[in-house]
C-alpha atoms as one frame of an Amber mdcrd trajectory, in Angstrom:
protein
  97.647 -31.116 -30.014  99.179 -27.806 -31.503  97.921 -26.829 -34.718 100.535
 -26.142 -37.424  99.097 -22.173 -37.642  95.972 -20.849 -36.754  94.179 -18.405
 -39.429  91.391 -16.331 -37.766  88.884 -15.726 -40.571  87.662 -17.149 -43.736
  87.016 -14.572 -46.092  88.571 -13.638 -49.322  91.836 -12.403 -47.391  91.863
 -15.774 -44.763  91.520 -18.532 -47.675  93.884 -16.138 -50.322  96.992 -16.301
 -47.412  95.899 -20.535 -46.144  96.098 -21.224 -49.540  99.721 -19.664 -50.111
 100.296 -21.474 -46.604  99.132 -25.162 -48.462 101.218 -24.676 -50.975 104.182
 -24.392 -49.420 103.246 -27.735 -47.487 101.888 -26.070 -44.173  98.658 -26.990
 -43.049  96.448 -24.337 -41.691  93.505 -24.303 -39.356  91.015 -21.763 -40.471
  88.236 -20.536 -37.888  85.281 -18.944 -39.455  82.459 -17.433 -37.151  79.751
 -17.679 -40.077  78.459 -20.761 -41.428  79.168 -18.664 -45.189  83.098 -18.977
 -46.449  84.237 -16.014 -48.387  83.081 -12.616 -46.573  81.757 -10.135 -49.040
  82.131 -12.458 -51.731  79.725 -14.956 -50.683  76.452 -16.590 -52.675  73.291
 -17.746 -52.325  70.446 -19.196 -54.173  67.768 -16.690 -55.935  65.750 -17.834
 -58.400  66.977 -21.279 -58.143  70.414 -19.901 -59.570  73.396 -19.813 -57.387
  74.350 -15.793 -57.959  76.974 -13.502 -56.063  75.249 -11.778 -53.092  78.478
  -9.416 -52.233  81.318  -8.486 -54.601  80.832  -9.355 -58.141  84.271  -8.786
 -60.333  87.161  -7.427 -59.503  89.919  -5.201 -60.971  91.948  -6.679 -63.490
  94.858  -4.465 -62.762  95.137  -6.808 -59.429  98.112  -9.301 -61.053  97.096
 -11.411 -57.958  94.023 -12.166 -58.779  94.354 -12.423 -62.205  97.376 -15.183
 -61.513  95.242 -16.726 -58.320  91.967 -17.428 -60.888  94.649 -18.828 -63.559
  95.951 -21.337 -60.409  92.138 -22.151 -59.669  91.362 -22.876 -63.320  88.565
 -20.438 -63.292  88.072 -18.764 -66.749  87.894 -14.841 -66.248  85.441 -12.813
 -68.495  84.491  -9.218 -68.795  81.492  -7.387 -68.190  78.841  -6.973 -70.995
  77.235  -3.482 -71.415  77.986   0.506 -70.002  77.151   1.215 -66.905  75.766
   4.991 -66.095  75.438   7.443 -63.343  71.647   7.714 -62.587  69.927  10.649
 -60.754  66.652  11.697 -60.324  65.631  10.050 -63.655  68.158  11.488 -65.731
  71.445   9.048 -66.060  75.054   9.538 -67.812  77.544   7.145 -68.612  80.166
   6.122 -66.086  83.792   7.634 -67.288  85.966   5.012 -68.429  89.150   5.935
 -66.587  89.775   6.028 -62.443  87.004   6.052 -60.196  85.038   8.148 -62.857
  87.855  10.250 -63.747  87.971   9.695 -67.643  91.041   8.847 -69.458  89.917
  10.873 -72.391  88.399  14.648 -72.869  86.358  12.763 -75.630  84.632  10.348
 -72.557  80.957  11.161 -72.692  81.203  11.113 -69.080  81.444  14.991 -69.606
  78.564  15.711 -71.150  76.994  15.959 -67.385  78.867  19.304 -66.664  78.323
  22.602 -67.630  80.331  24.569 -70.487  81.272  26.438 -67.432  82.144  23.282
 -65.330  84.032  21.523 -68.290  86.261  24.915 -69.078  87.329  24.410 -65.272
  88.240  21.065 -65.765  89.866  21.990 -68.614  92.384  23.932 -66.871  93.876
  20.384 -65.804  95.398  21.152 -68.881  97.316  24.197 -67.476  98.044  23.510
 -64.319 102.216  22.482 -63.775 102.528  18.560 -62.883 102.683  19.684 -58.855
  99.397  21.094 -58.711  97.515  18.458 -56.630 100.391  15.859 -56.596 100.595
  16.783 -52.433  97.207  15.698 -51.631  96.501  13.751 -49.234  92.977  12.228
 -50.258  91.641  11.199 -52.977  88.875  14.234 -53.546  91.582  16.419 -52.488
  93.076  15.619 -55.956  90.185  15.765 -58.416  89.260  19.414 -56.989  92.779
  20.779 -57.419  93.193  19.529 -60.697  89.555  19.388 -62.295  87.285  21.466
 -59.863  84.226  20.721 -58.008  81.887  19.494 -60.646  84.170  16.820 -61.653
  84.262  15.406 -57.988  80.374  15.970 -57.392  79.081  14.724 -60.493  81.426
  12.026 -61.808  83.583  10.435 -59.525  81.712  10.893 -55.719  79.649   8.586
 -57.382  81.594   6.329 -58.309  84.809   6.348 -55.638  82.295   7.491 -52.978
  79.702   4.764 -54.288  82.355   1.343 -54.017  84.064   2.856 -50.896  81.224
   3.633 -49.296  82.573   6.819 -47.798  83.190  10.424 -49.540  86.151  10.722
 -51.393  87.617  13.745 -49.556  88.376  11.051 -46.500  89.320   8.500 -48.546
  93.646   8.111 -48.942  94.946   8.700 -52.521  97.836   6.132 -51.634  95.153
   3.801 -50.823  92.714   3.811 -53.434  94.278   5.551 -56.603  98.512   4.226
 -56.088 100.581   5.218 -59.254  98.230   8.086 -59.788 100.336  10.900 -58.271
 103.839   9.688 -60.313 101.838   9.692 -63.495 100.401  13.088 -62.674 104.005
  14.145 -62.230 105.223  12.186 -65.493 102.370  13.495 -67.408 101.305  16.550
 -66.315  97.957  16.450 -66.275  95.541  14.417 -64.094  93.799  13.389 -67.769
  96.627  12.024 -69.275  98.025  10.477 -66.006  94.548   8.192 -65.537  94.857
   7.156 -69.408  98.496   6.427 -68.651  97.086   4.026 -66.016  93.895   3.049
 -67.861  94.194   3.197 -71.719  91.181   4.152 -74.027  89.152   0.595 -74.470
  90.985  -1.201 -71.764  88.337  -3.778 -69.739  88.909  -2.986 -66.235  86.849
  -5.554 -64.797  86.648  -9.293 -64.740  84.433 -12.062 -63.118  85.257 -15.920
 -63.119  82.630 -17.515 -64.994  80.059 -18.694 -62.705  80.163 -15.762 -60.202
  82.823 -14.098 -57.791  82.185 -16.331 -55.416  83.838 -19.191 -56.885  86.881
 -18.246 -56.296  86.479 -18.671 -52.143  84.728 -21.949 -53.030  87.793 -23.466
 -55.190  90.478 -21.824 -52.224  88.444 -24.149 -49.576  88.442 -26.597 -51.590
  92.373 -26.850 -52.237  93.104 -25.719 -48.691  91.653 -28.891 -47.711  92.509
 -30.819 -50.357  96.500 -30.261 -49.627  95.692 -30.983 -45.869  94.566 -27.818
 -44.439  91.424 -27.899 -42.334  88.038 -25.390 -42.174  86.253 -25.166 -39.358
  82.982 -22.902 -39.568  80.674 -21.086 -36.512  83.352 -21.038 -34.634  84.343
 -17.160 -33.312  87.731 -16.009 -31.578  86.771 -14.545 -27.831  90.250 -14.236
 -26.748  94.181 -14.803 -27.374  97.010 -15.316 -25.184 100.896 -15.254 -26.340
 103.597 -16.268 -24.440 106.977 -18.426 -25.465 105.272 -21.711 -26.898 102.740
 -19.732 -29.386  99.402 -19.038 -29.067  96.095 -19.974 -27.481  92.894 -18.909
 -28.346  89.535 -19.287 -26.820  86.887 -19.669 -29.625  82.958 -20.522 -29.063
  79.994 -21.840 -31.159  78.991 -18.252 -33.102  75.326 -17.705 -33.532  73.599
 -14.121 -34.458  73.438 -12.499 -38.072  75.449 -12.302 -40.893  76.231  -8.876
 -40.442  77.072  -9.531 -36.265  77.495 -13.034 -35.162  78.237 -13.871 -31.200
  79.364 -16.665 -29.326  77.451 -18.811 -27.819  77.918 -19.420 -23.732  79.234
 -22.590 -22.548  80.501 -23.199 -25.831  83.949 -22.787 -25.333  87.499 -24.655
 -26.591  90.866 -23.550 -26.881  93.108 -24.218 -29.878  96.912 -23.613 -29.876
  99.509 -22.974 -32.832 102.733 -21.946 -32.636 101.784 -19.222 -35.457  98.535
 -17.262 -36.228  97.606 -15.543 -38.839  94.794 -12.943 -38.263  92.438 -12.137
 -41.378  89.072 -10.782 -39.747  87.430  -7.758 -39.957  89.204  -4.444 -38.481
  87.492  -4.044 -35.163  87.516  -7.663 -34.220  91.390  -7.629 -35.253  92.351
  -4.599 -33.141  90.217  -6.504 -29.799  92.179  -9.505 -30.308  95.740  -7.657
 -30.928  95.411  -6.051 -28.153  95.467  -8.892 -25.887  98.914  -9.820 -27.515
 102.106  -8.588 -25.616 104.527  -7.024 -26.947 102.028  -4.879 -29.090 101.320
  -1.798 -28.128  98.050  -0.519 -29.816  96.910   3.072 -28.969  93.582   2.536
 -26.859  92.700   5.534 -28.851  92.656   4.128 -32.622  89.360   2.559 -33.641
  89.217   1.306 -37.010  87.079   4.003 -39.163  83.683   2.359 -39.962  81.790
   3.050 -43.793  77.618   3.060 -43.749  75.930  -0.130 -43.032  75.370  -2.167
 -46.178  72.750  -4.570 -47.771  71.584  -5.898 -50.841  68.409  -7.170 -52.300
  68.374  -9.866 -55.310  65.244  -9.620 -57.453  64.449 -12.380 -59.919  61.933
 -10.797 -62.500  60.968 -12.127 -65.540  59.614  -9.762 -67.982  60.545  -9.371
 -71.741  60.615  -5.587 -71.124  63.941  -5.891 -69.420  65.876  -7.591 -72.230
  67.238  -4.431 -74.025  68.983  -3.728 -70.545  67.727  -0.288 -70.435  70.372
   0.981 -68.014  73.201  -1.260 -69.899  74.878  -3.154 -66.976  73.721  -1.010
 -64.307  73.874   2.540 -62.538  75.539   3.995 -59.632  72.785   6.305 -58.090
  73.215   9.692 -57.037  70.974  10.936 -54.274  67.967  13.055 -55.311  64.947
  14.235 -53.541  62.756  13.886 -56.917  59.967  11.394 -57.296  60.271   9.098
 -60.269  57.619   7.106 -60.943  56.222   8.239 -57.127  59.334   7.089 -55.096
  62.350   8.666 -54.491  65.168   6.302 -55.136  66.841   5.375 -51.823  69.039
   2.300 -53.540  72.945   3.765 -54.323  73.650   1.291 -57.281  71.709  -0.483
 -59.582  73.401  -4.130 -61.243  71.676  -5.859 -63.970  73.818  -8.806 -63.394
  72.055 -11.187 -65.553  73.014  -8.661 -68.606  76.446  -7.845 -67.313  77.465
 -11.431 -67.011  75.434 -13.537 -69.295  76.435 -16.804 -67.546  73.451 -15.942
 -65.006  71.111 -15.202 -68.374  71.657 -18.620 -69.602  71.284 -20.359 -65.749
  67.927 -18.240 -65.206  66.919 -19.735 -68.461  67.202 -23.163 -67.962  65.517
 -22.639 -64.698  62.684 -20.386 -65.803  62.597 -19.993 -69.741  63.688 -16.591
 -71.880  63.223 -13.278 -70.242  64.443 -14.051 -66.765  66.802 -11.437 -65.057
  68.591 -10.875 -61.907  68.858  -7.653 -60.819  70.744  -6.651 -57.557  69.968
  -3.513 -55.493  72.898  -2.094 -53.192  72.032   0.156 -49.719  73.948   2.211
 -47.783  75.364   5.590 -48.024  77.706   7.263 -45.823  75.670  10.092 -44.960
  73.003   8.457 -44.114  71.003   5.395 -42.375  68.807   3.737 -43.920  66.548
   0.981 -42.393  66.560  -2.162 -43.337  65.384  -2.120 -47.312  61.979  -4.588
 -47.972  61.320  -6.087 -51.237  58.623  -3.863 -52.195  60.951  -0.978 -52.224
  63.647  -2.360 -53.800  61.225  -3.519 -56.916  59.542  -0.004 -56.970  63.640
   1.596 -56.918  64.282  -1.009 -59.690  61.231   0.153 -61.719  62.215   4.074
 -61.055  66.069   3.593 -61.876  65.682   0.780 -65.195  62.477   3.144 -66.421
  60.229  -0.349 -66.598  56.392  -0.605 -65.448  56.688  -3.903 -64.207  53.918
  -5.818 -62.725  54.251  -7.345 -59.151  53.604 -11.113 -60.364  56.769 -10.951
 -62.451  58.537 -10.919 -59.511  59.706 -14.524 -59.142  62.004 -14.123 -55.773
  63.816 -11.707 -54.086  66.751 -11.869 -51.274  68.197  -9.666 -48.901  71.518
  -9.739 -47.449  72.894  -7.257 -44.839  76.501  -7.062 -43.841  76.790  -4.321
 -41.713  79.579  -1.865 -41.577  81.843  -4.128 -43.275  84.203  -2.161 -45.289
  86.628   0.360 -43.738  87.041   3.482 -45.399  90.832   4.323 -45.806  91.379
   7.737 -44.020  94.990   9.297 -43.788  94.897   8.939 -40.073  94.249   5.057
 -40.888  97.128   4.788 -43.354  99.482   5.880 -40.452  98.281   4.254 -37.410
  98.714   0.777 -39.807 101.916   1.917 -40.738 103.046   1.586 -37.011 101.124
  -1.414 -36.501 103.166  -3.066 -39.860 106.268  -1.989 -37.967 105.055  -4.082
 -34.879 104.267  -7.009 -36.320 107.477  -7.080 -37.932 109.062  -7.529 -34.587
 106.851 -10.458 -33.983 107.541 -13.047 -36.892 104.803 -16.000 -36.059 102.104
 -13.395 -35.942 100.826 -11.869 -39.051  97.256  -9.610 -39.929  95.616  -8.969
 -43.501  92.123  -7.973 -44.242  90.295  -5.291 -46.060  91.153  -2.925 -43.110
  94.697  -3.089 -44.124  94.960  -3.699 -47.356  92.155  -1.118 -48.807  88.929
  -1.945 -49.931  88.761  -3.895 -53.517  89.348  -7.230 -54.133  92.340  -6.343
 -56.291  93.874  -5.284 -52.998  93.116  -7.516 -50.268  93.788 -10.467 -52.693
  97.325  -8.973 -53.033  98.252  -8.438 -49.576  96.622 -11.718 -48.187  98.967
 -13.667 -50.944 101.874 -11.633 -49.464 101.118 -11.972 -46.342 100.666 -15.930
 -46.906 104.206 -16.303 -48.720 105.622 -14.142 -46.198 104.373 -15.993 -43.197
 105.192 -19.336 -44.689
């Protein structure tokens, strides 16, 4: 029997466009290949404590998500405590502004340039309003308008850091839109981020409880209004022709980061819609088996470092003035501190940033417990796989602690693979003819990070239009 409409994935982006599907009283079928709902915002036990293991807030500019965690009755609340740029031992405060461009000339931020470096961003200033308001990426921009220093120091860290690619291939349009008609309204790139982001505006938010909970309360009303989840189960093929689609899926097995299917394993399921919502290069394999789409054999979805994380529950009284606030981005340095040279690229003290986790570790383990979450990856280089010992001796380097090994109450690692897709100007346009191609085909639809950018903010947003759309 058909299903009503098939939605291929299960992450953030699947359960935000079922969930606009349920409540407009159609009754999806989601197929997820991992056991895990949610993608990059899924959890996991550490510590006894249910904590994020992916993304952990989200941008509070995103009206989508802001409206969708209203819907859910999940109570949004903002992080506690700076967060800094760390590097070789000597860290700076994060800009409060753009992807580390500050909204102010008064942002500490600065204090990490030169007088020489500063006067050159000063020239911002000078500049007319179409100075830099052509570019075409988003590091394009910042060196036109506030020089090199600005990019290296204070916002490759930070853009390059979250997109985990470097800002000079990243697309303004995808990651910074609004920025180039302020620039213009403004005239400088300064006044044009502080037009976007006011002085003492949060910019992040977190349902209370963790990220996560928001993928947990979508499955929950997507099958509460009818719709239907079914996990390990991964797409191996599609076929399209006049009465919809049919699409081979198998039992998935494998990693996280790569699962497979599983031989022998095999069903097909038919719709007269589907909705596609996994990850880029999976999408693209199983669009191109769909006539009349005409997909260059030549595009391959552009693919950021490989990413993990490590979760390290340590309880130790030294850690309670949060040394490094809420956490540090990490620039890469070849000097030792404290005998290692950091390989981690961001720091999170999440039990100080969201104090929800403080008071869970507590009941769990007394006063003094924190989580503290390790990110790996960078986009010029690979790393293997991080081990706990390393991770502890980069917490100890980057949060300036001597900690002793039998504080260490548990640890996790996670690894998910190239999973986010940086957004290059050549991606922007080959999706802007694959938009146009869709649009010829009205019971097939696609959304994911690989379209919509990479933040929550914006996958939320184009999974709920793509939902309402498709309805």
């Amino acid at each position: 029997m058909d299903e009503e409409v098939i939605v291929l994935g299960a992450g953030i982006a699947g359960l935000s466009a079922a969930y606009e599907l349920v409540k407009r009283g159609i009754k999806p079928t989601v197929i997820e290949a991992r056991q895990h709902l949610g993608g990059l915002t899924a959890a996991g036990y550490v510590g006894g404590v249910r904590l994020d293991l992916g993304a952990e807030s989200y941008a509070l500019r995103s009206a989508a998500l802001n409206n969708l965690c209203a819907e859910l009755g999940l109570e949004v609340k903002n992080p506690q405590e700076k967060s800094w740029i760390w590097k070789g031992g000597a860290a700076a405060p994060i800009a409060q502004g753009v992807w580390g461009i500050p909204s102010s000339w008064k942002d500490p931020a600065f204090e990490m340039l030169t007088a020489a470096e500063y006067a050159v961003a000063r020239k911002d200033l000078e500049l007319a309003s179409d100075i830099g308001a052509d570019a075409k990426t988003f590091g394009e921009l910042v060196r036109t308008r506030l020089g090199a220093a600005v990019l290296e120091k204070m916002v490759a860290p930070v853009a390059g850091g979250v997109h985990t690619a470097d800002p000079e291939i990243l697309a303004l349009s995808a990651i910074a839109p609004g920025i180039v008609p302020a620039l213009r309204a403004e005239g400088s790139l300064i006044a044009a981020v502080r037009r976007l982001r006011p002085e003492n505006t949060p910019i992040l938010g977190q349902p209370v409880g963790g990220m996560h909970q928001v993928a947990f309360m979508l499955a929950k009303q997507i099958e509460k209004f009818g719709g239907k989840i079914r996990r390990g189960l991964i797409a191996t093929d599609v076929l399209h022709d006049k009465n919809g689609f049919s699409i081979l899926v198998a039992k998935s097995a494998g990693t996280r980061a790569k699962p497979r299917p599983v031989r022998g394993s095999e069903e097909v399921i038919t719709a007269p819609k589907l909705l596609i919502a996994v990850d880029g290069v999976s999408a693209l394999e199983l669009l191109r088996k769909i006539s009349p789409l005409d997909i260059p054999a030549a595009w391959k979805v552009p693919q950021g470092a490989k990413i993990a994380g490590v979760t390290l529950i340590i309880k130790d009284p030294a850690l309670d003035a949060a040394p490094r606030g809420s956490g540090a981005l990490i620039e890469p340095s070849e000097v030792a501190v404290k005998g290692r040279v950091v390989e981690a690229k961001a720091l999170t003290h999440y039990s100080v940033k969201w104090p929800w986790a403080a008071d869970a570790l507590a009941k769990v383990h007394g006063g003094s417990t924190h989580a503290i979450r390790l990110s790996y990856g960078r986009s010029t280089q690979q790393l293997p796989y991080p081990a706990v010992r390393e991770a502890f001796l980069d917490a100890q380097a980057v949060l300036d602690c001597e900690i002793a090994a039998e504080n260490l109450l548990d640890a996790r690692i996670v690894s998910w693979g190239a999973s986010l897709s940086p957004q290059t100007p050549t991606h922007r346009k080959n999706l802007e003819c694959l938009t146009e191609q869709l649009a010829q085909i009205p019971e097939l639809a696609a959304t994911g990070a690989w379209i919509a950018g990479t933040g929550l903010g914006a996958v939320v947003t184009h999974a709920v239009k793509t939902g309402a759309e498709f309805a």
